[in-house]
N, C-alpha and C positions, 0 to 999 in steps of 0.2 A: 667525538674527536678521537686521535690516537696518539702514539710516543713515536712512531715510527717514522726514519729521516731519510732512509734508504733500501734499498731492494738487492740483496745478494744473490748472485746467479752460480750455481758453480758448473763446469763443467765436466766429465772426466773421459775417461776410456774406456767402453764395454768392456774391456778384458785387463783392466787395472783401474782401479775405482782410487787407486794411492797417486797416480796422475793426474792430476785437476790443474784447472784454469779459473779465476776468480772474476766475474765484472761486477762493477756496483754501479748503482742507476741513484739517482738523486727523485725520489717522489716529486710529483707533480702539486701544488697548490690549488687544484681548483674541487669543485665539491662535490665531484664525483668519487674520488681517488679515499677517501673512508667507508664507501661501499663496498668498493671493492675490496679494500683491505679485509674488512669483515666476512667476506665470500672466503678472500686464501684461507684466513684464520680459520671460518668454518669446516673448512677441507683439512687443515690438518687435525683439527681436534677428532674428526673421524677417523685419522689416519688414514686418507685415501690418500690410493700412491699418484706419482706424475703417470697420467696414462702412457703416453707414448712419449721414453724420454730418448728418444732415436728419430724424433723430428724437427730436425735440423736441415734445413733445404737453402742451396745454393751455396754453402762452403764445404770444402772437401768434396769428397766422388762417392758417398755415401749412399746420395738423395740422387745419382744422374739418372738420365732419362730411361736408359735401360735398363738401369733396376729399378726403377720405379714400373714398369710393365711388366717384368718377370712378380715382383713382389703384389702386385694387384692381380698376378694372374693363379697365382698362388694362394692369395688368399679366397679368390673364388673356390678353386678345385677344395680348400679345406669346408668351405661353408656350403656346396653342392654335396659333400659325402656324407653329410647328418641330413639335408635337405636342400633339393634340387630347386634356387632359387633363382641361377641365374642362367641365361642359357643364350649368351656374348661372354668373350673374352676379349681381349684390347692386343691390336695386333702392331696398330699406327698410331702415335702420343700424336697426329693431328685430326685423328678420328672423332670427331664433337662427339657426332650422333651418338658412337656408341660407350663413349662415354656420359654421354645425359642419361643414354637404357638405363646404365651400371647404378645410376645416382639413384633414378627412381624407382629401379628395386631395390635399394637401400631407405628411403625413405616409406615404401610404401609398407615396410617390415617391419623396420624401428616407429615409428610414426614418431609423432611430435614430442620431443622431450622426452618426461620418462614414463611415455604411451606402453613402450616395451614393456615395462614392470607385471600389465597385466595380458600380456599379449601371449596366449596358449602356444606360438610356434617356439618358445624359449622353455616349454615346460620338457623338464627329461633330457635338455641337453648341453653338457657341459657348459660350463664359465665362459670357456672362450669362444664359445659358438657366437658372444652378441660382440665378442672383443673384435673377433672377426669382421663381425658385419660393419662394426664399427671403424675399423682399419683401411675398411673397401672403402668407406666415404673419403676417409682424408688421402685413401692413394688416390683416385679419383682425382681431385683437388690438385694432389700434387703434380699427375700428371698433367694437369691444364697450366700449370702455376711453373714448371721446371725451367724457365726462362724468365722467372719476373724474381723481385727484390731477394738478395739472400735475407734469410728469416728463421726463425726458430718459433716453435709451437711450445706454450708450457700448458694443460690443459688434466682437469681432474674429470671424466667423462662419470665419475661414479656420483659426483656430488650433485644432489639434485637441483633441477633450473626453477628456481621457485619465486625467484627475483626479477622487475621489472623496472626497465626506466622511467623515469616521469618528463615531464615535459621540459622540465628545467635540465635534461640531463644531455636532451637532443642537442642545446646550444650550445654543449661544449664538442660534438662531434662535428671532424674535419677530413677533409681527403685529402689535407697535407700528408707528407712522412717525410722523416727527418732521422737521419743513421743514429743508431744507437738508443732509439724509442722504445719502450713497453706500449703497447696500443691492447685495448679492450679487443673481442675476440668473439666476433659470429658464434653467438650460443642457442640457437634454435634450429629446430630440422627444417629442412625445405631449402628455397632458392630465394636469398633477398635479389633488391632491387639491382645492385653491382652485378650478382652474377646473373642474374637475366640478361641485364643487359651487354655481358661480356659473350655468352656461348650460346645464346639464342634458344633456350633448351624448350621444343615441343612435349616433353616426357615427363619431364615435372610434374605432383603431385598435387602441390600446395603451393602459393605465394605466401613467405613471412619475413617480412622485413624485420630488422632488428629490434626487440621487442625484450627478450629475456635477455640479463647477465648472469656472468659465473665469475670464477676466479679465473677462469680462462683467460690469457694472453698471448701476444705475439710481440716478439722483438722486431723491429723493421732495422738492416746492415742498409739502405739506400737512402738517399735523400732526393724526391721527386722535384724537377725545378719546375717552375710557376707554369708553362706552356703545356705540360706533363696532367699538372692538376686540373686546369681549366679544359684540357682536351677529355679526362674522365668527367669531369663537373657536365660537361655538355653531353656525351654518351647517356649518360643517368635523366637528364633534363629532358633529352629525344626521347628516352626508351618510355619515362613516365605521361611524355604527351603523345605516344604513339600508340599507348597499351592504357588511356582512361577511362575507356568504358572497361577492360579485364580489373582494373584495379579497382576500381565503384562497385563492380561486380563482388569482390574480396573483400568489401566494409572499409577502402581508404579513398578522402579526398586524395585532387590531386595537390592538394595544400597541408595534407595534414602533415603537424610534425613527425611521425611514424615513419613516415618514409624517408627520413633524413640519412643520409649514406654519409661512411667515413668513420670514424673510431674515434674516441677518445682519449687521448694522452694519457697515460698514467704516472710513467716516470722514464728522464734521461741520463744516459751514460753519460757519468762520470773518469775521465779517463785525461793524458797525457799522450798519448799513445794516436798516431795518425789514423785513420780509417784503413789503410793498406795492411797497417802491422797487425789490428786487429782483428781483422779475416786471413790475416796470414797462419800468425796466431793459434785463434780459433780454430782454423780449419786440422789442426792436429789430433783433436776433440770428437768427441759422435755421441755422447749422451749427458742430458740435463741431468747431475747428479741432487743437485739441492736445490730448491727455491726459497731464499729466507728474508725474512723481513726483518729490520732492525733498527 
């Protein structure tokens, strides 16, 4: 069990940290949400920092489409000048294909979880050489994502994935989303079953469905209405009875819990404040200054 009643978010300014913005989330009830607490807690007692506290997508002009393709193109050329790994750069944010290349040379590098730790191409080169490779997956991401729900990433990439759901954990995930949610946070390398079935990706390494947790979360600013949900419910239900022999192939029924898509609740904004004021708001904001629990 724990004491803990509420979730503090602060915001502020890369270039004034005495600027903030405060949200509070009211913790969820259900028996997932003390794992995860135990996860944040374990992340700080390492002191590991927010990795990327500069992802924030779909408020302000921060995260738009075109910097999001100069900053993915960017971090290739810095990760190509210690070692020539990628050899695409992104010229069209509606270019799938070469965006699925970009993914699975990022996957095929990092490997799964923290595969990297023993992986000789990070021997001899700088710290930010995996931060890099790291940052090429979620620009990736972003650029596929710069038109869906405004969001925010709070995410410790240092803390290791050594946690897993049990079966009781799949019933509480859902493909609702509801403004102003903390939602659990795709914590494994590869391609779950959502994004299969969103960008059709041939390039892919690995199929891993949701499998490992972290302290990793995501705020969702949208609320999906019911027609919204049930048109993804059915995308995922096609893709899994269209791809059962590749999935039997990979060790999952097409029944088994494992494969269950959608996130689990963690905790909701507390607020008076309309949904308009508070991406108004917000959008003044560009970096996750604290994340505290209380």
């Amino acid at each position: 069990m724990h004491d803990f009643e509420t979730v503090l978010v602060r915001f502020s300014k890369i270039n004034n940290h005495n600027d903030f913005y405060d949200l509070k989330f009211q913790l969820e009830q259900n028996a997932f949400v003390p794992k995860w607490i135990d996860r944040v807690n374990h992340a700080k007692r390492r002191q590991d920092p927010i990795s990327e506290p500069w992802a924030i997508q779909g408020i302000g002009n921060k995260l738009n489409p075109e910097n999001c393709i100069i900053r993915l193109n960017e971090l290739i050329d810095k990760v190509n000048a210690h070692e020539r790994l990628f050899d695409k750069k992104l010229d069209d944010l509606n270019d799938q294909n070469t965006l699925n290349q970009i993914h699975a040379v990022f996957e095929k590098h990092h490997g799964k979880l923290d595969e990297w730790l023993s992986n000789p191409l990070f021997v001899g080169k700088p710290k930010e050489f995996r931060e890099w490779l790291s940052q090429i997956n979620q620009f990736v991401h972003l650029c596929e994502g710069v038109n869906s729900s405004p969001s925010v990433r709070v995410v410790w990439f240092d803390l290791p994935k050594t946690q897993q759901f049990d079966k009781n954990d799949y019933t509480l995930f859902t493909n609702n989303r509801e403004f102003g949610t903390i939602y659990t946070l795709y914590a494994d390398v590869g391609k779950n079953l959502e994004s299969l079935a969103y960008d059709n990706d041939d390039h892919h390494h690995d199929f891993v469905p949701n499998l490992h947790y972290s302290a990793d979360c995501k705020i969702i600013f949208e609320t999906l209405d019911h027609s919204s949900v049930v048109s993804r419910e059915i995308s995922y239900n096609r893709y899994k009875n269209d791809n059962q022999q590749y999935l039997e192939s990979k060790g999952y029924s097409i029944d088994d819990h494992r494969l269950t898509t959608g996130h689990i609740p963690l905790a909701k904004l507390v607020t008076d404040k309309s949904e308009q004021q508070i991406l108004k708001e917000l959008s003044d904001y560009d970096l996750v200054q604290e994340f505290i629990l209380l």
